[in-house]
C-alpha positions in Angstrom: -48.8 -15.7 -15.5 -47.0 -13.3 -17.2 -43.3 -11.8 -16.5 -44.7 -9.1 -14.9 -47.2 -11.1 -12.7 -44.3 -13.2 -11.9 -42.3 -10.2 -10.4 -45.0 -8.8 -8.6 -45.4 -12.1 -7.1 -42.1 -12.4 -6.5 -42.2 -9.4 -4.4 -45.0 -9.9 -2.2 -43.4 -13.1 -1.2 -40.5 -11.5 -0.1 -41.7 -8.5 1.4 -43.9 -11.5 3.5 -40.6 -12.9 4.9 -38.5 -9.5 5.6 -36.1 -10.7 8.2 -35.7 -13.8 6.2 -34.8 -11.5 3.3 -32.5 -9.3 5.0 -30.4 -11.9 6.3 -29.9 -13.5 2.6 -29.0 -10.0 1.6 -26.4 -9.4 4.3 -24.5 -12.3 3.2 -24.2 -10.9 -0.4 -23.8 -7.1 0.6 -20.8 -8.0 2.7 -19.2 -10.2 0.0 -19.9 -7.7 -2.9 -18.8 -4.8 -0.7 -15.5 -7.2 0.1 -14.9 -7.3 -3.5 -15.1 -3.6 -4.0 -13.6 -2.4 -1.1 -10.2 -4.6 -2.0 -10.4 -4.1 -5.7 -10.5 -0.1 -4.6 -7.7 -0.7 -2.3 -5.6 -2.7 -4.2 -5.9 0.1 -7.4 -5.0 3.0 -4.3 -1.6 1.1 -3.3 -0.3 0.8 -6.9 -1.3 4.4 -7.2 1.1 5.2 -3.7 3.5 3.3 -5.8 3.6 5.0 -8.6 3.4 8.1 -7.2 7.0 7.3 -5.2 8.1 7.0 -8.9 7.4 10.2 -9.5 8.8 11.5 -6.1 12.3 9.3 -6.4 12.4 9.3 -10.1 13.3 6.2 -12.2 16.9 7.5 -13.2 18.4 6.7 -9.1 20.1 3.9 -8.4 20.7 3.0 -5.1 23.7 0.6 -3.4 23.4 -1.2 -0.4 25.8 -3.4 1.4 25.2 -6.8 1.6 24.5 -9.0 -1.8 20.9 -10.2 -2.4 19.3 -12.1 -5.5 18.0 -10.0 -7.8 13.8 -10.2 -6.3 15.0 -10.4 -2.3 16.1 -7.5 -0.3 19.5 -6.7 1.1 20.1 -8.7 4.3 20.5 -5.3 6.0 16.5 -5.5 5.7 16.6 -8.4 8.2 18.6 -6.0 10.9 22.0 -7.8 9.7 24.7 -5.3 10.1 27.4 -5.3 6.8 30.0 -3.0 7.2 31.2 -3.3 3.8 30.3 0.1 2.2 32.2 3.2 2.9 33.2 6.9 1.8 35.8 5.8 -0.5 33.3 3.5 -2.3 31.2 7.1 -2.9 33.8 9.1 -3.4 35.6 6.3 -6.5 31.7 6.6 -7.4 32.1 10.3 -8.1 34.7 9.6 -10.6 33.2 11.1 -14.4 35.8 8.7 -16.0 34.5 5.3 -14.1 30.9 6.4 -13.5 30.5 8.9 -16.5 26.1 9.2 -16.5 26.6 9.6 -12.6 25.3 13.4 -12.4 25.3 13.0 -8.1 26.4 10.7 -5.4 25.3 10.5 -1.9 26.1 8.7 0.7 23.9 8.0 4.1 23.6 6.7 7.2 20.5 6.7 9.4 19.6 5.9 13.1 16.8 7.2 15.6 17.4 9.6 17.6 15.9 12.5 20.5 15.8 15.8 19.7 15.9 18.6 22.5 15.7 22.3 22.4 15.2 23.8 25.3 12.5 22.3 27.8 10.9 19.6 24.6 12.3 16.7 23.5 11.2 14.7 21.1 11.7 11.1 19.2 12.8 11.2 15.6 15.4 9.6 13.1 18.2 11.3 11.9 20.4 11.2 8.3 24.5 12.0 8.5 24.7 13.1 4.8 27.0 14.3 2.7 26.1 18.0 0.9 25.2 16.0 -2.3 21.7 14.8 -0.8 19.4 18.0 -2.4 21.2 17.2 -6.1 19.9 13.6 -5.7 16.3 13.9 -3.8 13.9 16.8 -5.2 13.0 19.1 -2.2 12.7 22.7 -1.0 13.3 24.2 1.7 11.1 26.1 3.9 13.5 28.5 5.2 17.3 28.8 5.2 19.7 26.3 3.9 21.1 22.6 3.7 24.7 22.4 4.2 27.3 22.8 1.9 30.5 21.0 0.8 32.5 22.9 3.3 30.3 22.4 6.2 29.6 18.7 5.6 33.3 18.1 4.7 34.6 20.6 7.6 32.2 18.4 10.3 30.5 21.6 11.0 28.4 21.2 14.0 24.9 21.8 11.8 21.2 20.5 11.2 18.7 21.0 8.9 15.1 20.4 10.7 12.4 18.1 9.0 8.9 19.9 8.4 7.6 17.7 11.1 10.4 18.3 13.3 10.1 21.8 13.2 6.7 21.9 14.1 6.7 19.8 17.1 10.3 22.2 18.9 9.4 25.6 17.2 5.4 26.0 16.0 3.2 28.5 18.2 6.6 29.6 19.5 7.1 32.8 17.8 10.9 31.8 17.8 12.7 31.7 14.2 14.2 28.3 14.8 17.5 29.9 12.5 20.4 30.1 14.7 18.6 27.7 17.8 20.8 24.9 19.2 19.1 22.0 19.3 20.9 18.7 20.7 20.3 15.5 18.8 21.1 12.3 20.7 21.1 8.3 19.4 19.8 5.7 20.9 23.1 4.0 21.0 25.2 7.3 22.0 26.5 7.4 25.3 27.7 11.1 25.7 25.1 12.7 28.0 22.8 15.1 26.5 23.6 14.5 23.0 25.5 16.9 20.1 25.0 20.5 20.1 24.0 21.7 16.5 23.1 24.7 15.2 20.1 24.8 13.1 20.6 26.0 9.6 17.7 25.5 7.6 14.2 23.9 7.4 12.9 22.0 4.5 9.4 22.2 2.9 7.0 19.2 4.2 7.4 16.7 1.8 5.1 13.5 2.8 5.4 9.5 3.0 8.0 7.9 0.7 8.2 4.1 0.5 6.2 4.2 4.0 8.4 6.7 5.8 7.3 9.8 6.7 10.2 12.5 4.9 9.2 15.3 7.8 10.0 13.0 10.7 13.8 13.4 10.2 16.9 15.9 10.8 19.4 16.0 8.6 23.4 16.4 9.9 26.6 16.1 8.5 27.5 12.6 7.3 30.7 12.4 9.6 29.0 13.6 13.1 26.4 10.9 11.8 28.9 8.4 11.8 31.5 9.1 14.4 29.9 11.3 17.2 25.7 9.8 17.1 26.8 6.0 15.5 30.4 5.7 15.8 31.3 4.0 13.0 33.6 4.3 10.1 31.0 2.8 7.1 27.8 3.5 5.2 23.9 2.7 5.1 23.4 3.3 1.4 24.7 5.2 -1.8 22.3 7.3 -4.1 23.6 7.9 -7.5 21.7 10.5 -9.5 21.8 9.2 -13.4 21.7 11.7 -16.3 18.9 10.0 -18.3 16.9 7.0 -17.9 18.0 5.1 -20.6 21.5 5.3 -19.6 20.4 3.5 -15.7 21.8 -0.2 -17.0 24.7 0.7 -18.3 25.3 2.7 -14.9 24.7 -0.3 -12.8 27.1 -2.2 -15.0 29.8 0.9 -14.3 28.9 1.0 -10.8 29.4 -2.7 -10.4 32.7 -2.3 -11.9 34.1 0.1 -9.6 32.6 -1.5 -5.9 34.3 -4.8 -7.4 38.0 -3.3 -8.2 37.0 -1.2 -4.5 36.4 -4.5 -2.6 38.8 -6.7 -4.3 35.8 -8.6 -6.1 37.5 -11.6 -7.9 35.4 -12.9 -11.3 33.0 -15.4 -10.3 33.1 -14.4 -6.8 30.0 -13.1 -5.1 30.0 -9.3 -4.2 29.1 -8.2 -1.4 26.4 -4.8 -2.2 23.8 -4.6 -4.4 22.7 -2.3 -6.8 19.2 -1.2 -7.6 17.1 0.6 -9.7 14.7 2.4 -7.7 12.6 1.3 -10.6 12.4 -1.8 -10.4 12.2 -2.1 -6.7 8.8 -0.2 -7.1 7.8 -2.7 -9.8 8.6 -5.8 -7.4 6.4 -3.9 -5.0 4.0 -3.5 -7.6 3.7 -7.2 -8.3 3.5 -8.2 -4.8 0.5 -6.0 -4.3 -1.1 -7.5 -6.8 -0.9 -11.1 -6.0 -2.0 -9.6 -2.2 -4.7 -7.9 -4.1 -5.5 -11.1 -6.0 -5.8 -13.8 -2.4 -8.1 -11.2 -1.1 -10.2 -11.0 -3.8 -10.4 -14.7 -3.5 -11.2 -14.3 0.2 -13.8 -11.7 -0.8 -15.1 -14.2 -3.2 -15.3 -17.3 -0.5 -17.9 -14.5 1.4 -19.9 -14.6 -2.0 -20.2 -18.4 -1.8 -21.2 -18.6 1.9 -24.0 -16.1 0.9 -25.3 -18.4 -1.7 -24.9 -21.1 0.5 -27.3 -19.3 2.8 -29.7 -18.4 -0.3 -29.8 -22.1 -1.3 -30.7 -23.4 2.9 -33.4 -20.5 3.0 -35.0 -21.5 -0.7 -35.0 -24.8 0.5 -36.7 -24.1 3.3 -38.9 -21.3 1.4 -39.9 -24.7 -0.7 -40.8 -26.9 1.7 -42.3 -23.7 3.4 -44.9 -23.4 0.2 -45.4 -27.0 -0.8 -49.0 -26.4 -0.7 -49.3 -23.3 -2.4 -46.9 -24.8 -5.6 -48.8 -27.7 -5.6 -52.4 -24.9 -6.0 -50.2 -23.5 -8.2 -49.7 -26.3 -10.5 -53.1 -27.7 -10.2 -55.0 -24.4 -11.8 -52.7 -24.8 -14.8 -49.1 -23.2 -13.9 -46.3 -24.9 -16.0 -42.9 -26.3 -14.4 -41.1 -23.4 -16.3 -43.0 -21.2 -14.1 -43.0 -22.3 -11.0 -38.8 -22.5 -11.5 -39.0 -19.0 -13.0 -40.9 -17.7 -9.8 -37.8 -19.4 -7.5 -34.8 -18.5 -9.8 -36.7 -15.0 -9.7 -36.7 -14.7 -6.0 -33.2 -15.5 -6.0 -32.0 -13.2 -8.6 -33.7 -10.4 -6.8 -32.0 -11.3 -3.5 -28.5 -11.4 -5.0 -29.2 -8.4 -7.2 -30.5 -6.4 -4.0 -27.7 -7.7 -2.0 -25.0 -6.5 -4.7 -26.5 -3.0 -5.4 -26.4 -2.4 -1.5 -22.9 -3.9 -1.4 -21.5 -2.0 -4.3 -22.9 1.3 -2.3 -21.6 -0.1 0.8 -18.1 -0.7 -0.5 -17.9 2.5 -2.8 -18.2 4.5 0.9 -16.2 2.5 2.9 -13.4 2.8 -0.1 -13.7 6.6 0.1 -13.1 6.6 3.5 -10.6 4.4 3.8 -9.2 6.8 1.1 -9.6 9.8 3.0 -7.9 8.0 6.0 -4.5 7.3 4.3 -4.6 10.7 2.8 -4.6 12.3 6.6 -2.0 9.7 7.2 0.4 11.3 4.9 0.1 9.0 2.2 -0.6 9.7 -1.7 -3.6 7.5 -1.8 -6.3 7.8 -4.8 -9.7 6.7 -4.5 -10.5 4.5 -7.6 -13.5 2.4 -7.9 -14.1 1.1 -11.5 -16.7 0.5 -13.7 -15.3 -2.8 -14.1 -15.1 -3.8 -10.7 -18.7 -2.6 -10.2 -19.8 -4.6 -13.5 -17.9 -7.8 -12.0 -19.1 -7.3 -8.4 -23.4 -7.2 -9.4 -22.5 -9.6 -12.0 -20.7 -12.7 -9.8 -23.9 -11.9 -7.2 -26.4 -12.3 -9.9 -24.8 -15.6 -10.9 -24.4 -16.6 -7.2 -28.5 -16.1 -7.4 -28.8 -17.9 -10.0 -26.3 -21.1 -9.6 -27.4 -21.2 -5.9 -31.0 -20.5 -6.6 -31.3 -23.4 -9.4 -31.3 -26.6 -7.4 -34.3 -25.6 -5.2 -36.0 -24.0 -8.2 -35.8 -26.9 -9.9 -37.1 -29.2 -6.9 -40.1 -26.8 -6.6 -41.1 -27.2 -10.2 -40.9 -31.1 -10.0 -43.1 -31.5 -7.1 -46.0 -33.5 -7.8 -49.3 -31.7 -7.4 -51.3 -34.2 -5.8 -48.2 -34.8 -3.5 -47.7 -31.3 -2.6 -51.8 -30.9 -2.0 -51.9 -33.4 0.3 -48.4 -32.0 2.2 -49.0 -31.5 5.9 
């Protein structure tokens, strides 16, 4: 029989057993579609990475209180409270002679927080900032403006409104939300009612950064932060602005310089912040998606090899199934290279099948697990590769084919006589 006999044959064989067919190709669709689906997820998260390069910039440096090796995070990560960093650390920062590639400093502190203006209130997370924040984060501002040196230093009693937040108090209102007095409360203030602030400014929606949502926020004056919300005298984190990239490790060497003079660091001693590129923290994020990108490929792989497990029990079967009609077979003349190229056949067109429909399968689900992060907020691209498509029809085909061999090859060493006479 020729090739194309063969495929023809193969065909009609399994179009004879459909619900035997469909469940060998389930097995491979949902592996290859596995494979796809995390190859296309993993390639989105590094592209949500990379994008918060691009948002943060690779010339900002940020210090945290609390030391940490240079791959952990700070141990105020782990909710332990280090009260080590404070204003005068930010403001020695500021100083061209100590820190001279330093074009900004900011200092922060954060907390959650209700929101009320007039009859709403709503939950949301404040900053207490100094007025250096806009010269260190890229922004704009929707209407009005952030507050300046005098207000922030002068603990005026005024907020600047997240796109989110302004939305939820002020959209459909008709009301300018310029001039309202809102009154932000902390979770851990006790004053009833909260802090009245004036609202001075909106900014522009901005999106997820690093997994936090940039609109859900109102920004106050770094001392009302700390006194009248937190009450406390120190700081969450420093942002320092650097001039050019190039110039980031000497900066961290400068900066390291100064917090150890600041804190009375003696050589050999073990400080007590770090310092980190913003860089390189989205580099160590970048690494640890791909080894998570790498077990669940493996995972996705394990579903391969359970669905040519199943090919091999249901050739088996199909072989002891048509004992009879390979044993015919073999008697009017066919050769034991074509009875094993009818079952490796069958097999390869299972697996082939079964990846096709998997690599269309997973190519949708992809997009629309794309689409889902994107109305989530998140920068998420939908990438499905040629190589990823190449690898996931080829590993099915060879499933086929390494799982398909062992009954081929018992099929085409049955002895005719034997299989004629098989009951």
């Amino acid at each position: 029989m020729d090739f194309l006999g063969t495929i023809q044959l193969v065909i009609r064989t399994l179009l004879a057993r459909k619900g035997r067919s469909f469940l060998t190709i389930l097995g491979i669709v949902i592996g290859v579609a596995g494979v796809i689906i995390i190859i296309a997820l993993g390639a989105g998260a590094q592209s949500l990475i990379l994008g918060q390069v691009t948002k943060l910039g690779s010339d900002l440096l940020s210090v945290q209180p609390g030391k940490s090796n240079e791959k952990g995070p700070p141990a105020q990560i782990f909710g332990i409270v280090i009260t080590t960093l404070t204003e005068r650390d930010a403001q020695t920062l500021r100083s061209k002679t100590q820190v001279p590639h330093a074009t900004a400093v900011n200092a922060l502190v954060r907390g959650a927080a209700s929101v009320t203006w007039q009859n709403k209130t709503i939950d949301t997370n404040f900053v207490g900032s100094d007025s250096e924040y806009p010269n260190v984060v890229d922004f704009s501002m929707k209407d009005g403006q952030f507050f300046d040196k005098q207000q922030a230093d002068g603990n005026a009693n005024v907020v600047v409104l997240g796109y989110s937040v302004y939305t939820q108090l002020f959209a459909n209102t008709g009301v300018n939300p310029i001039g309202q007095i809102i009154k932000v409360k902390s979770a851990s203030q006790t004053q009833a009612g909260g802090v009245p602030l004036r609202v001075i400014g909106v900014i522009d929606e901005r999106g997820t950064t690093f997994f936090q949502d940039q609109d859900d926020q109102v920004f106050i004056p770094l001392s009302i932060g700390q006194k009248q919300l937190l009450g406390i005298n120190y700081l969450a984190v420093i942002n320092i602005k650097i001039d050019k990239t190039e110039n980031v490790n000497e900066t961290i060497n400068d900066v390291t310089m100064v917090l150890n003079q600041n804190h009375k660091i003696q050589p050999g001693s073990e400080a007590d912040f770090t310092v980190r590129n913003i860089a390189d923290a989205i580099s160590l994020l970048s690494t640890i998606t791909d080894a998570l990108r790498l077990f669940l490929t493996a995972m996705a792989g394990i579903s391969l090899v359970v669905g040519g497990i199943g090919i091999l029990n249901i050739m088996l079967a199909t072989v002891a199934e048509r004992t009879r009609e390979i044993g015919l077979r073999k008697a009017v003349g066919a050769s034991n290279m074509a009875i094993m190229k009818q079952f490796l056949l069958e097999a390869g067109t299972l697996t082939f099948l079964g990846g096709i429909v998997g690599i269309i399968v997973g190519i949708i689900i992809s997009y629309f697990i794309s689409l889902l992060m994107k109305y989530l907020g998140y920068d998420w691209a939908f990438v499905v590769s040629i190589s990823s498509v190449l690898l996931a029809i080829g590993v099915s085909i060879l499933t086929g084919v390494i799982f398909g061999l062992y009954p081929a090859l018992k099929a085409s060493r049955l002895n005719p006589i034997d299989a004629l006479r098989y009951e």
